[in-house]
SEZADO-300552 format. One record per atom (N, C-alpha, C): x, y, z; residue in three letters. Coordinates in steps of 0.001 Angstrom, whole numbers, plus 500000, padded with zeros to 6 digits. Example, Ala and Ser with C-alpha at 12.3 -4.5 7.8 and 13.67 -1.06 7.14 Angstrom:
513190494310507800ALA/512300495500507800ALA/513200496700507800ALA/512850497750507080SER/513670498940507140SER/512900500030507870SER/
This chain:
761641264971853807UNK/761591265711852568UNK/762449266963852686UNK/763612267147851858UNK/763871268446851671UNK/763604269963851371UNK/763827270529851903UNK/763693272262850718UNK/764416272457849842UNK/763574272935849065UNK/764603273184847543UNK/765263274561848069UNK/766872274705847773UNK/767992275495847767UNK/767185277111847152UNK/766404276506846273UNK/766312278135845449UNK/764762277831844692UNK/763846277911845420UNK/762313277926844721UNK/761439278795843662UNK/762174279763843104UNK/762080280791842182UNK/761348282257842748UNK/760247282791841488UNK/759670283219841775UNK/759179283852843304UNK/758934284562844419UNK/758569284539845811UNK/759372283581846861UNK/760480283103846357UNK/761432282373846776UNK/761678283690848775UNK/761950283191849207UNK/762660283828850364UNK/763704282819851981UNK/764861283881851777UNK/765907282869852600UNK/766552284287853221UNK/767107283899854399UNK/767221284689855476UNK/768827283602855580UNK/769825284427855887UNK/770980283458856396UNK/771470284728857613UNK/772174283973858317UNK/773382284512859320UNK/774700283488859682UNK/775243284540859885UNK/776855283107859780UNK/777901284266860252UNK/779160283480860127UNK/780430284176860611UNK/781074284675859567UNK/781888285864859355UNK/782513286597858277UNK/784119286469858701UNK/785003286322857283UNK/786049286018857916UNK/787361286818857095UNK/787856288201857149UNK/788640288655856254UNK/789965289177856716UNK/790775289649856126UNK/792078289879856956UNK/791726290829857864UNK/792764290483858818UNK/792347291588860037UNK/791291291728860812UNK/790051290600860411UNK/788781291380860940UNK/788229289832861171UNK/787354289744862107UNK/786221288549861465UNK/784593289009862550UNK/783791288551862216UNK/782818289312862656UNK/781249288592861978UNK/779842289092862199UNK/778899288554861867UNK/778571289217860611UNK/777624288399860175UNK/776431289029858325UNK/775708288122858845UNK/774031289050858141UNK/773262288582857901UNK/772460288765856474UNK/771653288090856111UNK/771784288694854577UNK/769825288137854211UNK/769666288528853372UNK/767774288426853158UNK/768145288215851582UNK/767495287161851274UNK/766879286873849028UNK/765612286983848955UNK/765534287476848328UNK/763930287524847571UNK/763600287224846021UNK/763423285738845705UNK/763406285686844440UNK/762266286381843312UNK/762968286602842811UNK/762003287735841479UNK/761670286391840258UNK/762444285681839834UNK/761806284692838715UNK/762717283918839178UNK/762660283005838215UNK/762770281344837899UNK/764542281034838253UNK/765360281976838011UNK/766607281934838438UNK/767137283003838804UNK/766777284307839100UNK/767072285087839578UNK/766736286143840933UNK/767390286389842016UNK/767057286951842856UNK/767434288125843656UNK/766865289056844432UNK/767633289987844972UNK/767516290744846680UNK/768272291149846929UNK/768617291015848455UNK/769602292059849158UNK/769762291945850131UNK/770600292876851230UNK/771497291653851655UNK/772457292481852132UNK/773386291537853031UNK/774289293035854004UNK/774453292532855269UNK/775074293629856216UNK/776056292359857097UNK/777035293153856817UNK/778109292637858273UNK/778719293692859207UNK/779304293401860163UNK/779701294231861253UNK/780823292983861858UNK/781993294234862264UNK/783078293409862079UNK/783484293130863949UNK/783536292101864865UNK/783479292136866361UNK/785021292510866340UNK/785280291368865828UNK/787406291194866288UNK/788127291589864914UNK/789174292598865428UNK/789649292875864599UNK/791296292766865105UNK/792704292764864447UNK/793720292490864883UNK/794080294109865531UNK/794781293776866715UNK/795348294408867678UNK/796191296181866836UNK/796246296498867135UNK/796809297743866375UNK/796621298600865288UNK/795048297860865088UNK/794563298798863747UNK/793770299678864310UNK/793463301196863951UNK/792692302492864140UNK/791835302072863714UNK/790807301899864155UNK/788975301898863254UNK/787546302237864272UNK/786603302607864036UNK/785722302998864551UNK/784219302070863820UNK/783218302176864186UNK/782109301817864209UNK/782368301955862609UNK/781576303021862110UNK/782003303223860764UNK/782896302281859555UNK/784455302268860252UNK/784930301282859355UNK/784338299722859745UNK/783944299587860801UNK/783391297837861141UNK/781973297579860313UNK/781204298196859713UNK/780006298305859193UNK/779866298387857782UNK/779095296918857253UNK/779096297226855823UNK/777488296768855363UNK/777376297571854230UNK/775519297020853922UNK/775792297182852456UNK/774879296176852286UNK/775073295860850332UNK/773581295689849560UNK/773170296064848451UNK/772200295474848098UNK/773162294858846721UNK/771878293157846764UNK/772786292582845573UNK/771674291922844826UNK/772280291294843584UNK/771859290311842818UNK/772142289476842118UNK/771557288028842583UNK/771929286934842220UNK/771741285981841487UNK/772142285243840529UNK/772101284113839553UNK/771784282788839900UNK/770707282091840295UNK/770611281181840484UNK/770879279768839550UNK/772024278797840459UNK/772291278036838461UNK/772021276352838919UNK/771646275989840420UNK/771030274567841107UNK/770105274109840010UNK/769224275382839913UNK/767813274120838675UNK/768595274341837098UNK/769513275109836908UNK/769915275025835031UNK/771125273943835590UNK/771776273277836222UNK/773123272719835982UNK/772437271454836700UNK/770859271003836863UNK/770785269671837441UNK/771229268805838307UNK/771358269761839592UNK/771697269166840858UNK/770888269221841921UNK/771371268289842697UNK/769941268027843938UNK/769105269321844552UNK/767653269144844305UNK/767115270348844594UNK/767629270990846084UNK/767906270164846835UNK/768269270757848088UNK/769464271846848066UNK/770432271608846755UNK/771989272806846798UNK/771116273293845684UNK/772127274562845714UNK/771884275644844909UNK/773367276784844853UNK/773869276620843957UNK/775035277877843349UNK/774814279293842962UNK/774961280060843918UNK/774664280961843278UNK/775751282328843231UNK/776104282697841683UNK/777136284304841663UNK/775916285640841460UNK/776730286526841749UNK/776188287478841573UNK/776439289083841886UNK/776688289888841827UNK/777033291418842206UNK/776306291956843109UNK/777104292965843692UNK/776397293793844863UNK/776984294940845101UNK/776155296102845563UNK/776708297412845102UNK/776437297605847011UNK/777789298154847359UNK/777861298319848841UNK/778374299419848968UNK/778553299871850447UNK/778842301114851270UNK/780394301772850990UNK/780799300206850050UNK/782551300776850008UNK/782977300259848601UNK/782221299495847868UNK/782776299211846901UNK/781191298331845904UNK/781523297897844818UNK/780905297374843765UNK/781948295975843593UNK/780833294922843860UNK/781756293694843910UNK/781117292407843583UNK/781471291341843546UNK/780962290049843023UNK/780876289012844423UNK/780306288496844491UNK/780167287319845663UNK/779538285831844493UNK/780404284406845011UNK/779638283624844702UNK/779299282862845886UNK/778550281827845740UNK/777903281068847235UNK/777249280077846903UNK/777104279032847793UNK/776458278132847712UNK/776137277562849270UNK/774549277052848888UNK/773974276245850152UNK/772947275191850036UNK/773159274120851025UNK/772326273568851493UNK/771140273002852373UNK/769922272470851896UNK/769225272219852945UNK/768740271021853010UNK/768895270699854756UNK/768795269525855405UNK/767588269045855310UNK/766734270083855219UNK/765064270366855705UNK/764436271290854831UNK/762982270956855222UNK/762443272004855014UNK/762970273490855449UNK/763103273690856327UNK/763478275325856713UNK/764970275644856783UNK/765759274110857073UNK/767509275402857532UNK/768046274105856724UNK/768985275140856507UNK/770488274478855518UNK/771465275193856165UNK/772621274904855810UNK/773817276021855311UNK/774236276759853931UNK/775108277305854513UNK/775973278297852864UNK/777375278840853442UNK/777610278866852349UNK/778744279817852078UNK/778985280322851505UNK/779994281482851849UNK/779700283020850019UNK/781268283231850315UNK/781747283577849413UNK/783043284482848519UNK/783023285551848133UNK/783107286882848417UNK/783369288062847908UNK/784625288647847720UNK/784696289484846720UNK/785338290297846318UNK/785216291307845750UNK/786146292685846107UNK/785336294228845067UNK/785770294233843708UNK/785464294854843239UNK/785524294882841230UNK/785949295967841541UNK/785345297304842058UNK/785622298173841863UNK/785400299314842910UNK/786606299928844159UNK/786898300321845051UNK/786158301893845084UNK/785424302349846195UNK/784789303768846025UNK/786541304541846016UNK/787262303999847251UNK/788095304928847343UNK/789562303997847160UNK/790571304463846573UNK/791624303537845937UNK/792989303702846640UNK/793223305165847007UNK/794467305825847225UNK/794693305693848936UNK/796150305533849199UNK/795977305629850434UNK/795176304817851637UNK/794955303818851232UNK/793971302791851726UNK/794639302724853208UNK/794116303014854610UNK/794726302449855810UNK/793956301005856209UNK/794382300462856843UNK/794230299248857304UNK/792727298714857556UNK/791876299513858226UNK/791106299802858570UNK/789704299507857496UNK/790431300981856240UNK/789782301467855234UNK/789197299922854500UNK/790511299128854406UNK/790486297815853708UNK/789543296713854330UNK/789216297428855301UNK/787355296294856123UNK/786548296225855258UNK/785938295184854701UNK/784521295116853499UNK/785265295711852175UNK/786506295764851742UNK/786542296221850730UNK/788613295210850332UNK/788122293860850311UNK/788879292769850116UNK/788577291877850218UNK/788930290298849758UNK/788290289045849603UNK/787734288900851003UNK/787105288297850832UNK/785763287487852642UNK/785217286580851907UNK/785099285590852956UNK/784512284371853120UNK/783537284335854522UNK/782357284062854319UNK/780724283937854973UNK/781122282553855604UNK/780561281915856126UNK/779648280350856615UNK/778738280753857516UNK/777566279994857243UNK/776360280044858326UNK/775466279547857968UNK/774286279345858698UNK/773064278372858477UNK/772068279635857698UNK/771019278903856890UNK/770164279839855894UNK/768770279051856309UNK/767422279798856473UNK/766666279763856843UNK/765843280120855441UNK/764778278901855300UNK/764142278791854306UNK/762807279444854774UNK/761951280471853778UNK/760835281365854248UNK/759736280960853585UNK/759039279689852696UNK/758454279658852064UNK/757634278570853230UNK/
């Protein structure tokens, strides 16, 4: 028997996976907590390990934390309870941005996912160094998601 992707209401999923953006790639982990029937909300933090050879950065620029919220659309678009699509916004340490994602589960407790982000809208715009541009440009997630119900 499967887990459903997105159980509503008291819904809860825990993921960790690999982060993958220019210059950088590194871990996230991220927590949902569903509030109703298609909607949910959550943290997500990454920290960046490898980054390319010659860029200036410190702890600081490798570190990002977001709170977000998400659209659940698996039970409105009638697909196998096990996937689930979900977009949604998130207001972070460097920018205001959109992520979409989707995952599956094998099982009751673990699936995978994957997420897409991008910022809408940059805290700081001018002068951007290399560095600056960590968590605040397109990324792509993969990792396994852990079902809490």
């Amino acid at each position: 028997m499967y887990s459903q992707a997105y159980e509503g209401r008291g819904d809860q999923k825990f993921q960790v996976g690999a982060n993958f953006q220019e210059n950088g790639t590194g871990i996230t982990a991220s927590y949902d907590y569903g509030l109703g029937e298609n909607i949910s909300v959550g943290a997500v933090s990454t920290y960046l390990l490898g980054i390319a050879s010659g860029i200036d950065d410190d702890t600081r620029e490798r570190f990002d934390a977001k709170v977000r919220f998400s659209a659940h659309l698996g039970p409105i678009i009638d697909v196998s309870p096990a996937f689930d699509i979900y977009p949604g916004l998130d207001l972070g340490l460097k920018n205001f941005g959109f992520h979409t994602g989707a995952r599956y589960f094998f099982s009751e407790g673990l699936g995978v996912y994957t997420e897409f982000g991008f910022p809408i809208a940059k805290y700081q715009t001018e002068d951007l160094t290399l560095s600056d541009k960590f968590h605040n440009q397109f990324n792509v997630n993969i990792g396994v998601s852990f079902n809490f119900l």
